[in-house]
C-alpha positions in Angstrom: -63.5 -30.3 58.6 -60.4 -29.2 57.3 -57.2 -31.7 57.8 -54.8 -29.5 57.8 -54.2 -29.1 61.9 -52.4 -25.6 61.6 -55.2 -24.3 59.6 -57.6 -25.8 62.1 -56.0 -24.1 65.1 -55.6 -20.9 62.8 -59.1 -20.6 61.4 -61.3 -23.3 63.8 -65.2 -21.7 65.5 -63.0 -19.7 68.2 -61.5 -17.5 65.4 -57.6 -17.6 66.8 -56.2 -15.4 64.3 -58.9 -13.1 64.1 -58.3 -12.4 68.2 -54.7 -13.0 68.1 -55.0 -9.6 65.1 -56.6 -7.8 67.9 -54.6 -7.8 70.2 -51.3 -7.9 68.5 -52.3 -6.0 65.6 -50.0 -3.0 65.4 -46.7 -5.7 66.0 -47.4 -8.0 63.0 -45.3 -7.4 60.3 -47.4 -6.6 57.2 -45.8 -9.8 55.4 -46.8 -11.8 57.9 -50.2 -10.8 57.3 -49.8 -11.7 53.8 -49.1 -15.0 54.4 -51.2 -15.9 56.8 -54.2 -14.7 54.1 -52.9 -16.8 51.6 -52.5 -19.6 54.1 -56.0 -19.0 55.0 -57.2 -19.4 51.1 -54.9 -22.2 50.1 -56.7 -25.6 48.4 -59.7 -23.7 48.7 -61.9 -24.3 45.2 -63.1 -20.9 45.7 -60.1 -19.7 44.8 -59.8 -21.6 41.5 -58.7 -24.8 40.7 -57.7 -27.1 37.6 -59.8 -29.2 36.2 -59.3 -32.9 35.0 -61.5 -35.3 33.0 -60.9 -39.2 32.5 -60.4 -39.6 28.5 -61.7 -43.5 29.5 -64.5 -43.1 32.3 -65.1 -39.0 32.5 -64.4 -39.4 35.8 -64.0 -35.5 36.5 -61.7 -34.0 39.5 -61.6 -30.3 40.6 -58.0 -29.8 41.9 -57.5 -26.6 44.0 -54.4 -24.4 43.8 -52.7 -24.1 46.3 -51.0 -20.6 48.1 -47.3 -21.8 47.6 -46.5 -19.8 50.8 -44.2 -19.6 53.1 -46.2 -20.4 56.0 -48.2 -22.8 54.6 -47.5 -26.5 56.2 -48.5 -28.0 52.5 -46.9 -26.1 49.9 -43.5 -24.9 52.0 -42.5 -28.7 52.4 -41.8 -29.0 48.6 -39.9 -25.5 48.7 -38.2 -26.8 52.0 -37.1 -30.3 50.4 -36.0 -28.3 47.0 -33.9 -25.8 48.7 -32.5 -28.7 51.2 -31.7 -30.3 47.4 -29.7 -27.3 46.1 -27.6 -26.9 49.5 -26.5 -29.9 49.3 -25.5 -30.0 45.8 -23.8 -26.3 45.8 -23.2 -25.0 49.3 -22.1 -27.8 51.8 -19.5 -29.4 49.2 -17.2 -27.0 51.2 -15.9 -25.9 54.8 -18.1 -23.3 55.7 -19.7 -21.4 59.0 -23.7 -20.8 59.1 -24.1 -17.6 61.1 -27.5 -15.6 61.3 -27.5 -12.0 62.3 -30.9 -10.2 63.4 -32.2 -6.8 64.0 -33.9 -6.4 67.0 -38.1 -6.0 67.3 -37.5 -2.9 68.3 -35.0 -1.8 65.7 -37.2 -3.2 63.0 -38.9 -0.3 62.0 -36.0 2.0 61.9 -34.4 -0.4 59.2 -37.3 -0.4 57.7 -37.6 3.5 57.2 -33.8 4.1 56.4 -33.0 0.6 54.5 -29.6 2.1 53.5 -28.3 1.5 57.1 -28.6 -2.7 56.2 -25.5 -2.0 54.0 -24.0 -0.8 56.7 -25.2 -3.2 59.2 -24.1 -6.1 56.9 -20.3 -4.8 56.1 -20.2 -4.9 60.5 -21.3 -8.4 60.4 -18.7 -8.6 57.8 -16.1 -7.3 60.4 -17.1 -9.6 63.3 -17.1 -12.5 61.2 -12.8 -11.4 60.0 -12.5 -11.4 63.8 -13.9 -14.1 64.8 -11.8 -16.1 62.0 -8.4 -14.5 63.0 -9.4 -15.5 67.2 -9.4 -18.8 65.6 -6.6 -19.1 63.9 
């Protein structure tokens, strides 16, 4: 069985995904979907591997790739520690304010048919963040 525990929950006998597609199937954002397939492949030999021979014994060993996604509990922890690396070499050697804006569920796909309004969207972020700085001061 596999040992990853997300995949197990993911991809087990009772088919979680697969129901979870179902029924929520028109709301999952097409990237998602992406990375949950290639989550879904990932380490599997199937899907090519590498292959390495002992010079001294011949011991031979078939070593998977892996999906390098997002989602994926194995391959994101190396992109998560690397881009923890480069924050904290570049970006936190100065005062600074972390602030997230998001569009809505419900706005999503209006951004996503007119993408030219995120411009917009982003220079008003860019207005409430002068704000907020001058409330401070």
């Amino acid at each position: 069985m596999e040992n990853n525990i997300l995949k197990q929950i993911f991809f087990d006998k009772h088919n979680h995904w697969d129901h979870f597609q179902k029924k929520h199937g028109a709301k999952i954002r097409p990237i998602v979907r992406k990375e949950i397939e290639k989550f879904r492949g990932c380490g599997n030999p199937k899907n090519g591997f590498k292959l390495f021979v002992c010079e001294g014994c011949h011991d031979v060993r078939k070593v998977p790739y892996r999906c390098k996604g997002r989602f994926c509990t194995t391959c994101s922890v190396g992109e998560s520690e690397e881009w923890s690396r480069l924050l904290t070499e570049e970006v936190l050697q100065v005062n600074h304010r972390h602030v997230i804006f998001t569009i809505d569920e419900g706005l999503r796909d209006v951004f996503l048919l007119h993408r030219h309004l995120l411009k917009d969207l982003m220079d008003e972020a860019r207005l409430i963040m002068d704000f907020s700085k001058r409330k401070r001061k």
